[in-house]
N, C-alpha and C positions, 0 to 999 in steps of 0.2 A: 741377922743380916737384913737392911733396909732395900726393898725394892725404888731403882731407881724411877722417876718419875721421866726422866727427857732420855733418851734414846741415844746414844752413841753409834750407832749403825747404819752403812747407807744398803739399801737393798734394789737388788737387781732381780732381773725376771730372766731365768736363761731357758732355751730351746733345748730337747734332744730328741732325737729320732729314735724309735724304737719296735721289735716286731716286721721286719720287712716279707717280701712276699715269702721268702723261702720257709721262712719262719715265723709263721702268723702268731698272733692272740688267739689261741680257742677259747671264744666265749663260754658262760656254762649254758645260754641258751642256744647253744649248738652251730653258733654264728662264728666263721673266723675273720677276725681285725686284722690290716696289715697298713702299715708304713701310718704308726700311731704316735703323734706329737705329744711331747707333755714338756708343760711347764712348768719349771721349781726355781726356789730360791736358797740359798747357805749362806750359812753366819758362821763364825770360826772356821778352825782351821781342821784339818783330818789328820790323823798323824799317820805316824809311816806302818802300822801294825794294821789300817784303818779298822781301830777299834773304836773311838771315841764318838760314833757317830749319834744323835737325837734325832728320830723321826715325828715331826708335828702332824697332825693330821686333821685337816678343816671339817667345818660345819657347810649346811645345803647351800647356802648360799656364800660361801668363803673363800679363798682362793690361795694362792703359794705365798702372795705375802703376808707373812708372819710376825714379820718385825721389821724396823728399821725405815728409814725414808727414802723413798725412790726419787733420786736426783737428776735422770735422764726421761725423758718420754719414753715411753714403748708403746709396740705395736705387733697385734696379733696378724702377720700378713695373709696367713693360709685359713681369715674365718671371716665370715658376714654377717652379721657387722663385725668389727673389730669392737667387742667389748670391754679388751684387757685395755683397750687405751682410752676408753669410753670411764672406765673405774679411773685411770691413771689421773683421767682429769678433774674429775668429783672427788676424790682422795690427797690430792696434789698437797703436800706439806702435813700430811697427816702419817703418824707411824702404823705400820704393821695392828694387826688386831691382835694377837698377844701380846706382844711390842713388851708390854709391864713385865712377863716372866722370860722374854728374850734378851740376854745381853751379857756385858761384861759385868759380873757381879749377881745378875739376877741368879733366877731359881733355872734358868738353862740358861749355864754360864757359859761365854761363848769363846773366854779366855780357855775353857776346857772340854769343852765340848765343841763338835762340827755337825750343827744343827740346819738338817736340811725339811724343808715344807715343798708338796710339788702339789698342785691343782692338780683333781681327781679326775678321772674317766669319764666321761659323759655331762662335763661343766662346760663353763663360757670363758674361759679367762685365760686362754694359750693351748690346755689339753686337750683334744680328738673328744669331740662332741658333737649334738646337734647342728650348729654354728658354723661348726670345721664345712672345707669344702670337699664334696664327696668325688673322688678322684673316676668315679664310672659318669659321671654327669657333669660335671663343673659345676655344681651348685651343691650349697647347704643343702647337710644331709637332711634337715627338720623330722619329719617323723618317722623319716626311715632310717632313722640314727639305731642301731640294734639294743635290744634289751642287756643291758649292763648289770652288773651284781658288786655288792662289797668284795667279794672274792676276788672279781675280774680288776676291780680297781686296784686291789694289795699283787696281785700278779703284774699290773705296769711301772708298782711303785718299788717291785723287788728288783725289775729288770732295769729301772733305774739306778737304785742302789746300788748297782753291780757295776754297770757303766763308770759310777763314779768310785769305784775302787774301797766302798762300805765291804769289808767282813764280819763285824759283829754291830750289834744294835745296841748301846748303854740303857737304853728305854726308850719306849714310843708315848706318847701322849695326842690325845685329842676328843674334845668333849661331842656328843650327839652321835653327828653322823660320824664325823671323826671316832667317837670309843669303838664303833660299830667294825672299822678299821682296824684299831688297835687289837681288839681279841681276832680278828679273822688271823692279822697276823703271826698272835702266840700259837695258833692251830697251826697255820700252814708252814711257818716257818723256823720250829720251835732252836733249831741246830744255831739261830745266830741272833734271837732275840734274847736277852737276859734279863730285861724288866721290862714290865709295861705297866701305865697308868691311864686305865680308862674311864671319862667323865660324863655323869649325867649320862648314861647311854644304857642299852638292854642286849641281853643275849640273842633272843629274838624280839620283833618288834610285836607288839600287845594290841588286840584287837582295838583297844583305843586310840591308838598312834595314828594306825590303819584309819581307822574313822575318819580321824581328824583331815591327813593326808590325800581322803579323797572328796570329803568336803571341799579343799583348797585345788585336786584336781577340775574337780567338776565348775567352780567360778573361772577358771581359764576357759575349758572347752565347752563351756554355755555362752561366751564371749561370742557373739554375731562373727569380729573380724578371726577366730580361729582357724575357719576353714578347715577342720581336721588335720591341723598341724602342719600346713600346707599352706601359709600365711604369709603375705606379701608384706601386711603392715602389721606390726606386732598388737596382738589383744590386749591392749593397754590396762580396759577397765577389770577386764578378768584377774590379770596376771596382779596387778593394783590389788584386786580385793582377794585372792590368793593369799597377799604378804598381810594384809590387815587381821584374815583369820588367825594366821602364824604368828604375828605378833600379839595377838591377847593369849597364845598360851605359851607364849612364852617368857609371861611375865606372869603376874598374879595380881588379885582383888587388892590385898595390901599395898602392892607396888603402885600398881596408878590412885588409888584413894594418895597416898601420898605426894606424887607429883602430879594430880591437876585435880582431885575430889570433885566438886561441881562447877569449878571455875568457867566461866564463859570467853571466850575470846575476844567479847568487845562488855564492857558491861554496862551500857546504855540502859537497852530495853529486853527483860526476858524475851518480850513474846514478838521481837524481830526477828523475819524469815532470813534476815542476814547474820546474824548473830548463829554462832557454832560453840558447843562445850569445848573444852580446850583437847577433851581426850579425843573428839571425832578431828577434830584439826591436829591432834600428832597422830593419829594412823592415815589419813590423808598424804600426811608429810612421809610417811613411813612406806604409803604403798608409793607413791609417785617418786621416790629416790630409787627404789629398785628398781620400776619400772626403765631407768634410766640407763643401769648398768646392766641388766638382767635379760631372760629370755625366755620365753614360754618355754617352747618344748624341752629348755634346760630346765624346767622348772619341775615340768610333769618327768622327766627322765632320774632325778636325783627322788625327787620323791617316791618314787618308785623303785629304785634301788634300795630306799630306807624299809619299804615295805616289803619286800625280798628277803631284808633280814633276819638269817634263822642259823646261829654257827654250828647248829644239828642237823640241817637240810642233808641229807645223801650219807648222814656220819651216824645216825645211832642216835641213841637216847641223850639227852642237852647234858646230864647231871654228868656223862660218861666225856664226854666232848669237856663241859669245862675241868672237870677231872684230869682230863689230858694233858693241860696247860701247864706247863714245867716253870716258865716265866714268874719270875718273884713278882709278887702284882701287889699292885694299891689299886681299890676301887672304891672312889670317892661319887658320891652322892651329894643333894642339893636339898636342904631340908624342905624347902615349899615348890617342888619342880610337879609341875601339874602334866608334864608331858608326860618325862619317864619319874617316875614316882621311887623315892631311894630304896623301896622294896627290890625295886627292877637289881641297884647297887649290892644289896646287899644280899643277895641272892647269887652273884657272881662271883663276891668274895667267899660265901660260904662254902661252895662247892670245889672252885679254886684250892690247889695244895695250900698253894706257897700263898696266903695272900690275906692281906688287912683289908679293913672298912673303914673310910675316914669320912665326915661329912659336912660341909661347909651349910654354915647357917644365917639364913639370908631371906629378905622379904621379896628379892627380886625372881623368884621363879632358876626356869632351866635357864636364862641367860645370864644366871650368877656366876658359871665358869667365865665369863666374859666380864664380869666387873668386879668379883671381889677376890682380888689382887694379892692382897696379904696373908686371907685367910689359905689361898693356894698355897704361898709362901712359908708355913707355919706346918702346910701338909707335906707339903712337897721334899721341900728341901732335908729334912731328917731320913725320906726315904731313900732318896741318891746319895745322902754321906754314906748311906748302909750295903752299898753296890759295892 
């Protein structure tokens, strides 16, 4: 099967309400959430057993669209700023970030599958976040947004699923923060998940991650305009040099030797104070793009929920927990991922009953689940003909 390359799909950004006061979100930090929005998008159809359904599940900085090209504006009414119309218009004629394995024909076929992605708990891009407006104040919640958990996010993404008439799950996928999701799910909800394929991601998150993590905290809230979260003008420069850290591991030594080595951006004179390597002018370009779409306290909020990561927290010994997982699993791994390293992969298939090791080989780091397309394709697809 050839992955197609142009998108057939148009995608929309829909609203639900969820959790109201009677019936709150009990957070696991002891906090209860009420009248919690979230945002999702579906590709195909649901059939009438609603068995057929794909759960996608994004990375820290990603959001519901998954696939397909968004033909109308939107707009997030109930956040400040409106970010999701902030992306709509920097993304405008571009497809979905899986887009490649979403469709008719792809590897979640949409002819046969009803493939839904919703922005996660504590993001910017439509779901009850920092950004949301805080219904005790009329104003963004900013750092008094409550401590969130992968847990709490798969508890809004259940009560979704439910809304929308999902009884069983064909499989969940999502790489990083996303896989982080996918096992919370085989744990909590083992009665109507039936496969999962979790990418690039860890059972718990590894004192490295953590390092990393609070490295990119601390260049936000060392930021002058931070103000403890409590920030009238966004910390630009912090939040900017946040995403620069993030993006050198999430690529590797190989990957940028190969697209810019020593190249300079102008190449006159080396030893002009105006002249820039070409690598320091694409993390430039990289931290000021998010900068655009993005938000602090969304930023320290999600990276902190990655750090929270532990599907053992409050359950017992991990080897017993992923033992638990009845879900027929693929856990695919990234042969040069400097983040989560395929030890992290192969460590969750081994203890897992039901489940394989697959691993995509690639110079590009952890953000190979995001570009190499085919070799997903070659993984994937043999394991849902086996569903």
């Amino acid at each position: 099967m050839q992955i197609k390359n142009l998108t057939t799909l148009t995608a929309k950004t829909n609203f639900i309400d969820l959790f109201n006061e009677v019936s709150p979100l009990n957070l696991e930090c002891g906090i209860n959430l009420h009248n919690i929005k979230a945002a999702y998008q579906t590709y195909g159809e649901l059939n009438s057993e609603g068995s057929n359904a794909v759960l996608i599940c994004h990375a820290l900085t990603g959001n519901a669209h998954a696939a397909g090209f968004i033909e109308e504006e939107e707009y997030d009414n109930q956040s400040r700023p409106d970010l999701l119309n902030k992306y709509l218009k920097m993304f405008k004629g571009k497809p979905g970030w899986w887009d490649d394995v979403i469709g008719p024909g792809k590897i979640f076929d949409t002819n046969k599958y009803f493939v839904i992605c919703s922005n996660v708990l504590g993001s910017c891009y439509g779901t009850t976040g920092p950004v949301s407006i805080n219904p005790q104040n009329n104003k963004p919640y900013q750092a008094d947004f409550p401590k969130v958990t992968v847990r709490d996010i798969v508890k809004v993404q259940k009560e979704l699923i439910d809304k929308l008439g999902v009884n069983k799950i064909k499989t969940i996928s999502g790489g990083s923060l996303g896989g982080m999701q996918v096992l919370e799910w085989a744990v909590m909800y083992p009665e109507i998940v039936e496969s999962i394929i979790p990418i690039a991601t860890s059972a718990r998150h590894s004192a490295w991650a953590i390092g990393i993590g609070e490295i990119e905290r601390q260049a936000i809230t060392n930021d002058p305009e931070w103000k403890n979260g409590y920030y009238k003008k966004q910390p630009e420069k912090g939040l900017a040099l946040a995403r620069k850290i993030a993006m050198l591991t999430y690529r590797t030594m190989p990957s940028m030797e190969e697209k810019f080595a020593r190249q300079l951006t102008d190449h006159k004179d080396f030893f002009d104070d105006e002249n820039n390597f070409q690598i320091n002018s694409y993390l430039d370009y990289q931290g000021d793009k998010l900068v655009k779409r993005f938000d602090a306290n969304t930023y320290i909020t999600l990276a902190n929920i990655m750090d929270y990561h532990d599907i053992s927290f409050n359950r017992g010994n991990i080897d017993d927990v992923l033992k638990s997982i009845k879900a027929k699993t693929l856990s695919i791994g990234i042969d040069s991922d400097l983040l989560y390293p395929v030890e992290e992969q192969k460590f969750i298939a081994e203890k897992i009953t039901n489940a394989k090791y697959a691993e995509i080989k690639s110079i590009h780091g952890h953000d190979a689940f995001l570009i190499e397309f085919e070799q997903l394709n070659k993984i994937i697809t043999p394991f849902l003909a086996e569903l």
